[in-house]
N, C-alpha and C positions, 0 to 999 in steps of 0.2 A: 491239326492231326492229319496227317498222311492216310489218304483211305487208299487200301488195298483194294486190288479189282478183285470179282471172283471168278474163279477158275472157266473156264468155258465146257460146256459141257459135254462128257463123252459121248459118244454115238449109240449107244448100246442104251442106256439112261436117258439120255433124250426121248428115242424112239417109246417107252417103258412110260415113263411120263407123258408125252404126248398123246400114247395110248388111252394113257387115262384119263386125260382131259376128254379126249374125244367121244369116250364109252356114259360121260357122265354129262355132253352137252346136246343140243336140241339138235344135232345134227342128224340125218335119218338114213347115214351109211354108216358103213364100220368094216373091217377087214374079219372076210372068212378064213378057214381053216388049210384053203388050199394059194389063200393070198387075193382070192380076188374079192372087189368090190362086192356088199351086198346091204339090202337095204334094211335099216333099222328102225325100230318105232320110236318116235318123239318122247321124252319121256317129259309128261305134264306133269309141272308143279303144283299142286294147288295149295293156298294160303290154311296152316292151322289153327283149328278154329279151338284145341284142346287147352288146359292150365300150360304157360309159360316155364318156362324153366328157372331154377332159383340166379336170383344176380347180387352176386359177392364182390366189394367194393372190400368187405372183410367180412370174418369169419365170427358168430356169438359163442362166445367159448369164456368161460372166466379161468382157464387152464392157463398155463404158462408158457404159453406156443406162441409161433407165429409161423410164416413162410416167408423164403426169400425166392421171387420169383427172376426169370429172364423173359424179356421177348426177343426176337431173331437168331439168327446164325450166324459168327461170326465165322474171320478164316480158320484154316483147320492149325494151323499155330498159336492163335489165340485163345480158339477153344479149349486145345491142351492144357497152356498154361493154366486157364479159367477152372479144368475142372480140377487140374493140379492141386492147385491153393484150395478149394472147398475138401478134397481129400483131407488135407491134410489137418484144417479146422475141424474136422470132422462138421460138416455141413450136409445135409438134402438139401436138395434145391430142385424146383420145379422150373422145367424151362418150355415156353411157349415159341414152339415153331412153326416158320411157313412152310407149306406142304414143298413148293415149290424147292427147298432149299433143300428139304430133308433128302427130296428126290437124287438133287445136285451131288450130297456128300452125306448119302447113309451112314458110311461109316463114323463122320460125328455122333451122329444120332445113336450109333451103336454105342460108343465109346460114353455118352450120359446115361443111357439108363447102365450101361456094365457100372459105372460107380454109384449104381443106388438111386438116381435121379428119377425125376420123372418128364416125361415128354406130354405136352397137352399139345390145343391148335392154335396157331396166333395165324388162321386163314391162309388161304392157299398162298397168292402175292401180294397180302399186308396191303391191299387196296382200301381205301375209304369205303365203309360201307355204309356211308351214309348219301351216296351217290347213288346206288345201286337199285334195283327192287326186289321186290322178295324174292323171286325166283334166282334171281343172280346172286344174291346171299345168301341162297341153297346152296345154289349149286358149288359157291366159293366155300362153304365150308364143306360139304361132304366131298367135293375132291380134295379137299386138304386131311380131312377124315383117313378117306382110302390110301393117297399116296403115305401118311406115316404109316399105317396099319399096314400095310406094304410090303416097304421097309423095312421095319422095325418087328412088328409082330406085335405092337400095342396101342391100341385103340383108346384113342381120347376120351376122358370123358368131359373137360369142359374149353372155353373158347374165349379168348380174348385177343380185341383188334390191339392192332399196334400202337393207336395213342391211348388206349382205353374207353375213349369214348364209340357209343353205336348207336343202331338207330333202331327206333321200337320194335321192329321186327326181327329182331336178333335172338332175344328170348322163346322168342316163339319159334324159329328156327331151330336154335340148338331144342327146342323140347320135339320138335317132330324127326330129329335126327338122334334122338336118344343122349343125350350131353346132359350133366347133374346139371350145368351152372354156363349164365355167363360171368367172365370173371373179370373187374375192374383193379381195384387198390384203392389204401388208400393215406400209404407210406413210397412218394415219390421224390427222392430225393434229388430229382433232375439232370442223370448224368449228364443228359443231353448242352446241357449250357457249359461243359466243357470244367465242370469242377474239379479241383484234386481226392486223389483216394482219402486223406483224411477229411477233408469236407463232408464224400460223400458220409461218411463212415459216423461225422458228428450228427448228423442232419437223423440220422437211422437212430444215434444214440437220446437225440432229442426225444423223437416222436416215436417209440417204438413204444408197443402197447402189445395185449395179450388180443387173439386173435388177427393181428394186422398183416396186411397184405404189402411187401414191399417189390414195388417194381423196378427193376436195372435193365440195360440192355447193352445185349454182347457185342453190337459192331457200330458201335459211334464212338465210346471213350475207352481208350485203354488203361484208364485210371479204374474203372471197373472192378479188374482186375485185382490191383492192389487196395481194393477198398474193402477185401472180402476179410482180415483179420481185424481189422476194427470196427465193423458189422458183427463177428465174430465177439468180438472183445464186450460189443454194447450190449448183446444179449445174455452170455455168463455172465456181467456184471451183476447183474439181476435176479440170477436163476432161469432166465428163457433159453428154452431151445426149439433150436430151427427145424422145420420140420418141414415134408414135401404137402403141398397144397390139401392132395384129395387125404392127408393125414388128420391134416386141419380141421381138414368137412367132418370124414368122418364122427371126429371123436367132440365134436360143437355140437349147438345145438339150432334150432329153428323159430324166429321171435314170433310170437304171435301177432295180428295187430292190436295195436293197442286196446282198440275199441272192445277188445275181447278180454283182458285182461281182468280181473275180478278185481273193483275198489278205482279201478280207474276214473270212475266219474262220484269217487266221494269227496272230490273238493270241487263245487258249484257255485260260479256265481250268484250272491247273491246282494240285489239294493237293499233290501229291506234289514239292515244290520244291526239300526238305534237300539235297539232294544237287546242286542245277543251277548249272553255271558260269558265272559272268559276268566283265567288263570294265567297270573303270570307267576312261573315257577322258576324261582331264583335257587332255592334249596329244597330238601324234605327233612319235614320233622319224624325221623325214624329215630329208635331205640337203639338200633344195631349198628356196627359204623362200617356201613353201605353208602360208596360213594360210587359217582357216576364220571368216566373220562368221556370227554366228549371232543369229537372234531369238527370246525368250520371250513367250510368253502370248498377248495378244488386244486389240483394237483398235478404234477404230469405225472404219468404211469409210475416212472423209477421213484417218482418222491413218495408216492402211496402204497405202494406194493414195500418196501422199506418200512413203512409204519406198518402196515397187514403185519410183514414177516414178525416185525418185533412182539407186535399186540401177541399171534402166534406160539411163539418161543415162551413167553410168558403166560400166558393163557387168559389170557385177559380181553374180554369182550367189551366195544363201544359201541357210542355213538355215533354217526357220520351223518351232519348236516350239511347237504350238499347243494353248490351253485349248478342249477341246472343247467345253467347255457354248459359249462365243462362239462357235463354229464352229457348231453348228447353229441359230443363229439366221442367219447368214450365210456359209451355204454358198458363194457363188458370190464370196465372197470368197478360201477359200481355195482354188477353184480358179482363180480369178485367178492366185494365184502358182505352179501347177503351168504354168498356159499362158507365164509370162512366164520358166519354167526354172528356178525354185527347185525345192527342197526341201523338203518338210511332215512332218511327224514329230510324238511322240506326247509330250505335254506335259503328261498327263493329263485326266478331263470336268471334275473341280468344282476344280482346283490345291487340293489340300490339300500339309500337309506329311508325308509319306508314313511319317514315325515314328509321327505318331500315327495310325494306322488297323492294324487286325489284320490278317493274310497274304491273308485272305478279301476283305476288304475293301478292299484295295489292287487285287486283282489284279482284282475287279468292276470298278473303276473306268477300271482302263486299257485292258482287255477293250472295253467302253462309249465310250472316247475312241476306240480303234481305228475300231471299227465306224462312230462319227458320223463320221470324217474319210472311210473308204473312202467313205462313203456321199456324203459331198459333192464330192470330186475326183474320185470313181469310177474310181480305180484306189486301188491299194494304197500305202498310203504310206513313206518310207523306215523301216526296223523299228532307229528309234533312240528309246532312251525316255529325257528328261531329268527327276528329280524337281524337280517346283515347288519353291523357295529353296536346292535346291543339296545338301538333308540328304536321307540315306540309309543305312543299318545293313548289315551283312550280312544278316539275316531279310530286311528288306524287297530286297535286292537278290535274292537267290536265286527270291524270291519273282516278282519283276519276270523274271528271266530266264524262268524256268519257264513264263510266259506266251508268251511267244515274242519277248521283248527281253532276248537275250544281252548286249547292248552298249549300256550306259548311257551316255549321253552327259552327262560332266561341261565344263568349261571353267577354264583358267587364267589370263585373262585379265577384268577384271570392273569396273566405272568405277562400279555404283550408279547405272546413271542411271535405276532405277527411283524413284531420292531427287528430287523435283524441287526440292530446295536443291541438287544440284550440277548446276552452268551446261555452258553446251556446252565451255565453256573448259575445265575439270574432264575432259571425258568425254575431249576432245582428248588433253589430256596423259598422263591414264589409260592410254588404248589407245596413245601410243609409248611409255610409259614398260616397258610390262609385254610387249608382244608380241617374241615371236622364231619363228623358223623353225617350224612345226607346231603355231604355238599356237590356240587355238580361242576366240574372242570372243565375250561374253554383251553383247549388248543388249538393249531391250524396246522391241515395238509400244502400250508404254501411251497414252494422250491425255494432253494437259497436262503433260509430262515435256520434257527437250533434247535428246533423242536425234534427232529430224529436223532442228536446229538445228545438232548438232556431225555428222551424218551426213556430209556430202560430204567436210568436213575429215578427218574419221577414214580414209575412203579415200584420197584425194588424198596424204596426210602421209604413209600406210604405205605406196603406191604408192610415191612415193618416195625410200623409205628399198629399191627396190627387191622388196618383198615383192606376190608374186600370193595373189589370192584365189582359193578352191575351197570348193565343196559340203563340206559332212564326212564323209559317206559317201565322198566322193572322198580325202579327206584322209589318214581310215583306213586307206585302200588304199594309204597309201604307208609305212605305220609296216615298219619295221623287225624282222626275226625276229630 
């Protein structure tokens, strides 16, 4: 790629900028009123010792948002074009500038917020601040602060370095400067290695999730550019819209720690397990013909939110037995499904198969799945534990019980459509062939499989053949003494 130089600066802008550098450093002159020297007091940093300010890698929202951010300023041709294409996608986009730049060519900076954008701080000269000390990343952010406010006439509220990474004292910075947030990502799809717009555009389509933070930048790739209608494209596919960052904040929420969370420590290790009762419930003997759909494992966002939408449309409430290790990478996943009235439950972190691991070992695991899911839906999840592929010994049950999952939730109903050789047609006929009155149904949220393909069918068919669907925890409630 050809990098364009940037413009050299005018004299007028210079002088305006250098101004402000000088009003805001430890130097103890400053220019009076009739031009001549006079002297000024030092202004002492001192280290804050108050609550830090929040740091967003992404946003807790189970809504249907995300943001597309930028950092830097590209030239003023580029940026054109840049904000050309987001017009016409109809995009917000939040973009993170260096003070430095904005000072260069305000009128960029005019020309993104006129289309609805948002301007935040990506530091005065995108220096490493991890180099720095506190006082020099004061001072780099509040002159980067004043020069947009300027400028512009809009006052940042939060602050991210140029690679995203910073150093501990950033938080606390942006909190003694007034800033919501320091702000990371956590959708980078690496312009920088020189990728094509459809690359970048698949990479966004991969990993794009509700509340996610995507970073781009305006002056390394010109691919950039043309990346923005199939970034565009990955989000309507979906239902997501793009939205400007402090949108994002706004309208999310704030996770508690876990540690606070009610029900979080109701799965406990325990040795002493020889003797602890359990249930494995494969079906319920009910009267009524109440059956249970139930989902295993984990997904990416588009494959889940797809089964959400469907369950949705139909109205039909499950189960979700969820792999925690994918649960904490995409929390606001699964509380997606708590907001939309499912059910979450414990699937174990890494899905082993629970024969091979020792008493200790198991109950680590489920312990650690617990705690990732309270942690992400922040509340306690339903206390049913199913073993990954369905195998389970008595050692290993008692063991599971003795944690605080009495009731292992098995299923008798089962199509393989974790096989993707068997078609939706398969799953179809699978699930009439085998369901009756209290049976409990095993699908999976995998990608690449036919389970969103045979989905609507499978409800539609057993609807009616007259059978209701029900949560499983609700289902158990109806079993028979």
């Amino acid at each position: 790629m050809k990098v364009k130089k940037r413009p050299l600066l005018k004299a007028g802008v210079f002088i305006m900028a250098f101004s402000i550098l000088l009003a805001g450093c430890s130097s103890g002159t400053g220019i009076g009123s009739e031009g001549q020297s006079v002297e000024k007091p030092t202004e002492v940093v001192e280290k804050y010792t108050g609550e830090k300010s929040l740091e967003l890698p992404f946003v807790y929202t189970a809504k249907k948002e995300l943001s597309l951010t930028f950092n830097g300023m590209g030239d003023k041709d580029s940026m054109a074009k840049l904000l050309k294409q987001l017009d016409k996608y109809k995009v917000k986009a939040t973009f993170f500038l260096p003070g430095i730049r904005v000072a260069e060519e305000p009128d960029i900076a005019a020309a993104i917020l006129a289309g609805g954008h948002e301007i935040e701080n990506n530091t005065l000269n995108q220096l490493d601040l991890n180099k720095l000390d506190y006082e020099q990343i004061y001072k780099e952010i509040k002159l980067a602060n004043d020069v947009i406010e300027e400028n512009t006439g809009s006052r940042p509220k939060y602050v991210r370095t140029r690679s995203g990474d910073y150093p501990e004292d950033l938080p606390l910075v942006a909190a003694q400067l007034g800033l919501k947030a320091v702000v990371s990502y956590n959708i980078n799809p690496k312009d920088r290695d020189m990728q094509s717009a459809k690359e970048i555009g698949d990479y966004v389509k991969r990993y794009i999730h509700r509340g996610g933070i995507i970073s781009l930048n305006t002056d390394i790739n010109p691919e950039v550019i043309a990346s923005i209608p199939y970034i565009a494209a990955a989000a309507d596919e979906i239902g997501y819209k793009l939205v400007t960052l402090d949108e994002l904040v706004s309208r999310g929420g704030v996770r508690k720690p876990a540690e606070q969370v009610p029900g979080y420590d109701a799965a406990r290790i325990n040795s002493d397990y020889k003797t602890a009762k359990y249930r494995l419930i494969y079906q319920v003997d009910t009267p009524k013909k109440h059956i249970a759909l139930t989902f295993d494992d984990w997904g990416s966002d588009k494959t889940v939110t797809k089964i959400l939408d469907i369950l949705a449309e139909k109205g039909v409430h499950a189960t979700f037995f969820l792999r925690a290790k994918g649960v904490e990478t995409n929390p606001n996943l699964a509380r997606a499904m708590v907001e939309e009235g499912h059910d979450v439950a414990n699937h174990s972190y890494s899905h082993p198969v629970v024969t091979s691991l020792t008493a200790d070992e198991l109950q680590k695991d489920i312990v650690k799945a617990h705690q990732v899911i309270t942690d992400a839906i922040q509340e306690q999840p339903v206390m049913l534990f199913r073993p990954p592929t369905g195998v389970v010994d008595d050692e290993r049950a008692k063991a599971i019980a003795a944690v605080g999952y009495p009731d292992i939730a098995m299923y008798d109903v089962t199509m393989l459509d974790w096989d993707a050789s068997n078609s939706a047609d398969d799953i179809v006929k699978g699930a009439l062939a085998q369901t009756k009155p209290g049976s409990v149904i095993l699908l999976h949220m995998l990608d690449d499989i036919h389970t969103i393909e045979a989905l609507p069918r499978v409800i539609d068919s057993l609807e009616g053949k007259g059978y209701t669907f029900v949560k499983m925890a609700d289902l158990i409630k109806e079993q028979k003494n």
